[in-house]
N, C-alpha and C positions, 0 to 999 in steps of 0.2 A: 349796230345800226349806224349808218352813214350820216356825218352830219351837212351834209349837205343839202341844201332846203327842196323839196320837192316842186318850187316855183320860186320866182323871186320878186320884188314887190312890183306892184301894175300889170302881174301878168292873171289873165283872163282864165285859164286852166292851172289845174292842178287845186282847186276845191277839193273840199270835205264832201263825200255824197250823206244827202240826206236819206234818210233809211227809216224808213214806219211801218212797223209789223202790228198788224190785227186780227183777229179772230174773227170768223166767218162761219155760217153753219155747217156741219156736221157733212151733210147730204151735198154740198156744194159743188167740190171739187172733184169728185169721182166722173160727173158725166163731161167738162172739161178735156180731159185726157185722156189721149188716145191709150185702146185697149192695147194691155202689154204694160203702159206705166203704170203704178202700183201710187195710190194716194194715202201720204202719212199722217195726216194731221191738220186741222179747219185751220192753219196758219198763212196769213198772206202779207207778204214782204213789197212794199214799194219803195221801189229806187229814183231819186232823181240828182242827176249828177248833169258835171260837165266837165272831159276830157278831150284829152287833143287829139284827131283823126285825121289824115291827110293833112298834117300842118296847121288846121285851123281850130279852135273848140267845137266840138259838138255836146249843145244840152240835148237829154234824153232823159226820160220814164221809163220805168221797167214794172211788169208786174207778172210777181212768180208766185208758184204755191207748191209747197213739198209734196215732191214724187220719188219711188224708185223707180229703178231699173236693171230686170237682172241682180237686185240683191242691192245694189248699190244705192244710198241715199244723196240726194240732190232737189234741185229747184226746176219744176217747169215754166219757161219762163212764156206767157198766154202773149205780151207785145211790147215792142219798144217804138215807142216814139221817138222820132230824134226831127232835130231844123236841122241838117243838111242832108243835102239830097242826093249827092255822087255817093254816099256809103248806104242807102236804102237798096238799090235793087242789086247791086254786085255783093253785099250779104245775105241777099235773099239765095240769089243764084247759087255761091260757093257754097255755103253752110248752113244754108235753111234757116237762119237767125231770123226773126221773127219783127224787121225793121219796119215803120211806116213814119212818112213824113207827119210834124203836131207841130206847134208852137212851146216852148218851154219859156216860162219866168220864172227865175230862180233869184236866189238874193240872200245877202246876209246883212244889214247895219247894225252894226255895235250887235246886240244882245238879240236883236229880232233877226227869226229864219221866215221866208215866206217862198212861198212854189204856189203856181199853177198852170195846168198844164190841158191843152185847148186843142182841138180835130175837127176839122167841120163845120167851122163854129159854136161846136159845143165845149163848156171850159167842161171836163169831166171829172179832173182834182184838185182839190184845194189842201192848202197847208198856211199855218200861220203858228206861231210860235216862238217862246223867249226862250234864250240857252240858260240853262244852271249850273253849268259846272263843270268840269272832267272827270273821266271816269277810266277806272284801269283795263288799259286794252286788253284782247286776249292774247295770252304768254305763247311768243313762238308762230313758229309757221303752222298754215294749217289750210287743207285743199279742198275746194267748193265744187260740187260738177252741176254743172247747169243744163236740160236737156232742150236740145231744139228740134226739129222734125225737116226733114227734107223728101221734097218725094215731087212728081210732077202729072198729072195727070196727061191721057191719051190728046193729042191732037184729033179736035173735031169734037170730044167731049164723049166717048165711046164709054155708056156706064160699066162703073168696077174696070177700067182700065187705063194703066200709066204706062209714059215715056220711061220713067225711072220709078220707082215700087217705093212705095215710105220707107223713110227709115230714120232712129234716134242717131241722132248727131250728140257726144258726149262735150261739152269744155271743160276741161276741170285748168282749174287758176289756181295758183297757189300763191298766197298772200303774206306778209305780214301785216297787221294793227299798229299803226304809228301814235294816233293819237285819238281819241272818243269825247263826243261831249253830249251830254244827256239835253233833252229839251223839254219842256213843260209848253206843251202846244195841241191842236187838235189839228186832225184830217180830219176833210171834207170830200164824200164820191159825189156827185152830181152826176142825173141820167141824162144817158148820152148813148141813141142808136148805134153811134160808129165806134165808142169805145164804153161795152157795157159792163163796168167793174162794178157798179151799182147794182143792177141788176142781178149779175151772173154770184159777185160775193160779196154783199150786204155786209159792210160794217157791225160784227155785234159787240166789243171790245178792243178797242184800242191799248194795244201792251206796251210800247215800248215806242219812242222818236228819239233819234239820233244824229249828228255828224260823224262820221267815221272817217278817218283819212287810212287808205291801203298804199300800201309797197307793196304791188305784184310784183312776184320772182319769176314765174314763167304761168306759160298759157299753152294748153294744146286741146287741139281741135281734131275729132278723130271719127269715122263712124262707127256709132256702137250697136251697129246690127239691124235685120231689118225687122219690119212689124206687120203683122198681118194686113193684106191687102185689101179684102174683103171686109174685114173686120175697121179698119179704118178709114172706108170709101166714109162714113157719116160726117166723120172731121176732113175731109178734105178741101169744102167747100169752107171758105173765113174772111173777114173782113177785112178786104184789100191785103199787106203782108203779115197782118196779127195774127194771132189762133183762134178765136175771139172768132163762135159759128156765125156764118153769114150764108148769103144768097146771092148766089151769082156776084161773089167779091164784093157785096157790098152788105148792108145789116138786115139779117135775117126779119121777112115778113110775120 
């Protein structure tokens, strides 16, 4: 491991992402994901982080829930919020990345973590929490795939027809665990039409809050095949660039 510090002091990036995984009903996740991705488990993973993009930090939200694909186990990731706005539609565009512009506040003083994270003006998550401790990362590298969808429908709106045909977009990142600190905190979903985490995967246990700091070693972005067209026209319509079903790009009536 490098001792070289992954920021140095006063700098705005290179944060711990915060990471709260909870449990969600049973029946939840299957109608989420497009047919073809395979649903493993009522697990839902929220990320909120801030890294460096084009030179500047971007805070962002993530929220994924395990899928496979093709055999292969990974995260669907349903949308990311992020406050800068030149990487929303040029990842929309290349990689089907699942970007839309939100508000993030993030923070750490002394021993308190607190996030909340806002669209529309609605704040949709909240987090608040003290840290306890460090906790032993996991040994060695080890590679995440994440699945995004990309696909474009017909100009003019012609039903069951696209410019480009869906298809999974694979990321797999390979990481190492620098450093982990447990926190003793609650998440909070509040409902919210444009971001419905509440709604779609109700909170039924809270397992686990974290800071995690990663060493990405590489990243590759690939496609992994297409998916049925027909069978995915129901997800194709979502809330402005989330996954997250909507109506006419905005929140489903």
């Amino acid at each position: 491991m490098s001792d070289i510090p992954m920021s140095r002091p006063g700098e705005v990036t290179g944060w711990p992402k915060l990471v709260v995984k909870y449990t969600t009903d049973d029946t939840n996740i299957a109608p989420l994901l497009p047919p073809g991705l395979t649903p493993l488990d009522p697990t839902v993973t929220v990320g909120i982080y801030c890294v460096p993009i084009l030179g500047e930090p971007e805070f962002g939200v993530s929220v994924k829930v395990p899928a496979a694909w093709n055999g292969v186990e990974g995260q669907y990731n349903l949308g990311m919020g992020i406050d800068q706005e030149a990487a929303v539609f040029i990842s929309g565009e290349l990689n089907g990345q699942p970007k839309f512009l939100c508000e993030i506040d993030y923070f750490r003083i002394g021993d308190h973590v607190g996030a909340r994270t806002t669209h529309q003006g609605y704040t949709f998550i909240e987090f608040s929490g003290e840290v306890r401790g460090t906790v032993e990362p996991v040994a060695g590298d080890f590679t995440e795939h994440e699945w995004w969808t990309k696909y474009s429908r017909a100009i003019g709106g012609a039903e069951k027809q696209y410019d480009f045909a869906p298809h999974v977009v694979d990321v797999a990142t390979t990481f190492e665990q620098t450093h982990v600190e447990d926190i003793d905190g609650e998440l909070t979903l509040r409902d919210s039409p444009w971001d419905p985490v509440a709604r779609y995967l109700p909170l039924r246990e809270q397992l686990s809050a974290q800071l995690v700091t990663h060493h990405p070693k590489a990243r590759v972005i690939t496609n992994a095949g297409p998916l049925d067209p027909d069978a995915f026209w129901p997800h194709a319509d979502v809330i402005g660039g989330s996954r997250w079903p909507g109506d006419r790009g905005g929140p489903k009536r």
